[in-house]
N, CA, C and O of each residue as an XYZ file, in Angstrom:
252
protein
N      60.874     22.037    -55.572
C      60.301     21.086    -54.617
C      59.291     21.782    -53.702
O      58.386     21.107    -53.212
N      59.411     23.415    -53.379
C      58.610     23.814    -52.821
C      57.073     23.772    -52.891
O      56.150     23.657    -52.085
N      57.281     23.984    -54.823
C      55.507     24.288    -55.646
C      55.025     22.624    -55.088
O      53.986     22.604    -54.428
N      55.756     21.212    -55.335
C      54.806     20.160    -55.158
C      54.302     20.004    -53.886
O      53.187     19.573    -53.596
N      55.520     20.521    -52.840
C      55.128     19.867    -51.093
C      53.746     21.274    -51.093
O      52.861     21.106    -50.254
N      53.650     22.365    -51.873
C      52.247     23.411    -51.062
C      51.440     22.339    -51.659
O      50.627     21.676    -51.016
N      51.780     22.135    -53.370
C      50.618     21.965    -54.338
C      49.781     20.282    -53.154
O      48.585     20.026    -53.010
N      50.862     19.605    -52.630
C      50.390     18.427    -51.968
C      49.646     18.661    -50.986
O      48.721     17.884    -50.746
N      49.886     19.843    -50.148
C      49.479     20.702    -48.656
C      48.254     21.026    -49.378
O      47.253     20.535    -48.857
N      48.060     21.688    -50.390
C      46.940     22.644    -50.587
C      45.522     21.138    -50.972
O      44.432     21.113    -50.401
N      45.858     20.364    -51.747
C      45.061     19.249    -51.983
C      44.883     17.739    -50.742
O      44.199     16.720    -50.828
N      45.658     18.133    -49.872
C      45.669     17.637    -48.388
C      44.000     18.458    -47.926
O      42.851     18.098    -47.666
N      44.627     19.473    -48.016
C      43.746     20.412    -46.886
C      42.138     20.782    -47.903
O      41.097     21.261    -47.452
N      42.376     20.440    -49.090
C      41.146     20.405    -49.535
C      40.352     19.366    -49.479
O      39.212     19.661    -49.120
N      40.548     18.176    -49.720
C      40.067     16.880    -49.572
C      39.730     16.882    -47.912
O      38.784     16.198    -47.521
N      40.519     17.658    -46.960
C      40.149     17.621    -45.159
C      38.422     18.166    -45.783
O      37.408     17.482    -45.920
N      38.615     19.416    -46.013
C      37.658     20.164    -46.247
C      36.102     19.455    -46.755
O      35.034     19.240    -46.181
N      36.539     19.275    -47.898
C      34.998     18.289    -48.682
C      34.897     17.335    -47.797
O      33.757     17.334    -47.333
N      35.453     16.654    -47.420
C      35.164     15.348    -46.409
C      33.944     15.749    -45.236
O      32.888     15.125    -45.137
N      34.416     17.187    -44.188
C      33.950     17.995    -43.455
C      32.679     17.809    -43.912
O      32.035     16.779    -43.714
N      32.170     19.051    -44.699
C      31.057     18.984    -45.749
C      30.505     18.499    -45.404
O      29.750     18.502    -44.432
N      30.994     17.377    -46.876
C      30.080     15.817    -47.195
C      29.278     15.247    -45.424
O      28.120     15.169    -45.015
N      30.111     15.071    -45.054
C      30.124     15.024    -43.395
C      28.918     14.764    -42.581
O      28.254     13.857    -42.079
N      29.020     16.547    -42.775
C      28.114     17.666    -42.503
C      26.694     17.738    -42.971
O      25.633     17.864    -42.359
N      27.000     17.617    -44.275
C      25.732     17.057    -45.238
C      24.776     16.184    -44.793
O      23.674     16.376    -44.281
N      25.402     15.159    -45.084
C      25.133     13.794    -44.415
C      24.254     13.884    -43.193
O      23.052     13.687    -43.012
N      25.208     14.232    -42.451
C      24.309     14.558    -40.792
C      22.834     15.121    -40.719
O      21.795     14.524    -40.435
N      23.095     16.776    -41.142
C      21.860     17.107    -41.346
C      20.641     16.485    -42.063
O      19.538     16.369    -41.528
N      20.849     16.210    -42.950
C      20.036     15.084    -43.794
C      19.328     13.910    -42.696
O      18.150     13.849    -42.343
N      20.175     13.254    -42.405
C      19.587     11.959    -41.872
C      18.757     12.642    -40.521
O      17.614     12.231    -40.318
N      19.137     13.330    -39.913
C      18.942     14.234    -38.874
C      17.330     14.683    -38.843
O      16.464     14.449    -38.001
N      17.277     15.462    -40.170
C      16.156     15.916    -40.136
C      15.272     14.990    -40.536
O      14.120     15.380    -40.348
N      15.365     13.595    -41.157
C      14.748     12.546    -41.147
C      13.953     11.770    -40.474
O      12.899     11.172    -40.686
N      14.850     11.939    -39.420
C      14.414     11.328    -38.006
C      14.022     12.412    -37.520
O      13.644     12.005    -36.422
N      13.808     13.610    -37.518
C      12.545     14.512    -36.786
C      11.952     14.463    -37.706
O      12.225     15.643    -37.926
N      11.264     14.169    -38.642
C      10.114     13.876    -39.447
C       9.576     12.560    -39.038
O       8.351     12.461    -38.975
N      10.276     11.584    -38.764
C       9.330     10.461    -38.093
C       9.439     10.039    -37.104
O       9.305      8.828    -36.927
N       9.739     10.940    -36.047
C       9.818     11.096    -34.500
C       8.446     11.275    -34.228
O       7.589     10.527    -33.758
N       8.433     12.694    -34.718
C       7.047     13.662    -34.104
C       5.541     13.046    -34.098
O       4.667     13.543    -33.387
N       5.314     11.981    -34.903
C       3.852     11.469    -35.238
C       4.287     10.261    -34.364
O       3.307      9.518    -34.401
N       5.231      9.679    -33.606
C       5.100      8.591    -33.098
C       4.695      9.060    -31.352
O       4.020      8.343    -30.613
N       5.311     10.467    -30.934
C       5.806     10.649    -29.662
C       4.194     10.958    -28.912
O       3.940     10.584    -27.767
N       3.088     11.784    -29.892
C       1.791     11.802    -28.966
C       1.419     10.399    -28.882
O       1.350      9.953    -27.737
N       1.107      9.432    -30.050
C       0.662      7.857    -29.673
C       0.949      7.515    -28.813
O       0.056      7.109    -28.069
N       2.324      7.452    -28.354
C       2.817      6.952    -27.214
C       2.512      7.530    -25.737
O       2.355      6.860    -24.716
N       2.469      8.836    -25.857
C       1.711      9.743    -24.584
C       0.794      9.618    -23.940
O       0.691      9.531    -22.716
N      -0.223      9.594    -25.023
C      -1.589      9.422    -24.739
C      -2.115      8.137    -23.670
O      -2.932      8.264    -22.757
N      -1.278      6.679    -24.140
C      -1.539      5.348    -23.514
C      -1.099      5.571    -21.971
O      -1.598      5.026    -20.986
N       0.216      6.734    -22.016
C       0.959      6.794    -20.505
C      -0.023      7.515    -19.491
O      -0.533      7.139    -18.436
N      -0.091      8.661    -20.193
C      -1.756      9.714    -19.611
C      -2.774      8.972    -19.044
O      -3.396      9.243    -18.017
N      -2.903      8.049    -19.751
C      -4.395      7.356    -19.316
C      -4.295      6.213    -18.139
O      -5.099      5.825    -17.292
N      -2.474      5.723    -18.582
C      -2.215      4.814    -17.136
C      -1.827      5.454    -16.048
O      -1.952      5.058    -14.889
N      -1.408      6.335    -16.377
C      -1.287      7.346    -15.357
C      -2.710      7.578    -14.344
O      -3.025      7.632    -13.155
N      -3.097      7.637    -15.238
C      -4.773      8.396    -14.078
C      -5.527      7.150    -13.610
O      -6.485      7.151    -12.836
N      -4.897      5.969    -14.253
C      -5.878      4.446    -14.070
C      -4.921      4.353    -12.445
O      -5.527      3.785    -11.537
N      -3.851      4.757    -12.200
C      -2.999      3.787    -10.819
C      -3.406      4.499    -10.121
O      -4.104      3.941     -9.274
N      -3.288      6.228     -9.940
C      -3.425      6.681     -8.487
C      -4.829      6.434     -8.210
O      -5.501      7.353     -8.678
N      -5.559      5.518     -7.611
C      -7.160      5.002     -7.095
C      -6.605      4.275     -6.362
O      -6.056      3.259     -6.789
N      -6.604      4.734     -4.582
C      -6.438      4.073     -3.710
C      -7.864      3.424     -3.545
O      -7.509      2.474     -2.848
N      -9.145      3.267     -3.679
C     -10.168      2.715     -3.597
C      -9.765      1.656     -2.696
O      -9.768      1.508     -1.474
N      -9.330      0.795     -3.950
C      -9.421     -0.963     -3.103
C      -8.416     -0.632     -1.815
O      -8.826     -0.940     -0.696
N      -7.262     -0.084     -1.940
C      -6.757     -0.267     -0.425
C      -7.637      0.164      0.533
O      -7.656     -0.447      1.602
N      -8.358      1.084      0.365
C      -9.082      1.660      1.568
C     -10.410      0.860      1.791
O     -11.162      1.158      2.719
């Protein structure tokens, strides 16, 4: 009874294992996905803020 309860322990703790992984896998993958189509969106978006940026501070008309 000993060999089935490891042989069950040992295929417990392997299946923990690949799961981990797979997991793991997974993550990185999608991960680096989305920094591939992050980076070309984040200057477009900058650029419009930059420019409103420098359009507000003109106290002109108040003064």
């Amino acid at each position: 009874m000993a060999d089935n309860s490891s042989n069950s322990n040992r295929n417990i703790i392997i299946g923990i294992i690949a799961l981990v992984i797979i997991l793991l896998l997974v993550f990185f993958l999608t991960r680096e996905q989305e920094d591939l189509v992050t980076p070309p969106e984040e200057p477009i978006v900058t650029e419009p803020e930059a420019e409103e940026e420098t359009v507000e501070p003109q106290p002109t008309e108040e003064t």
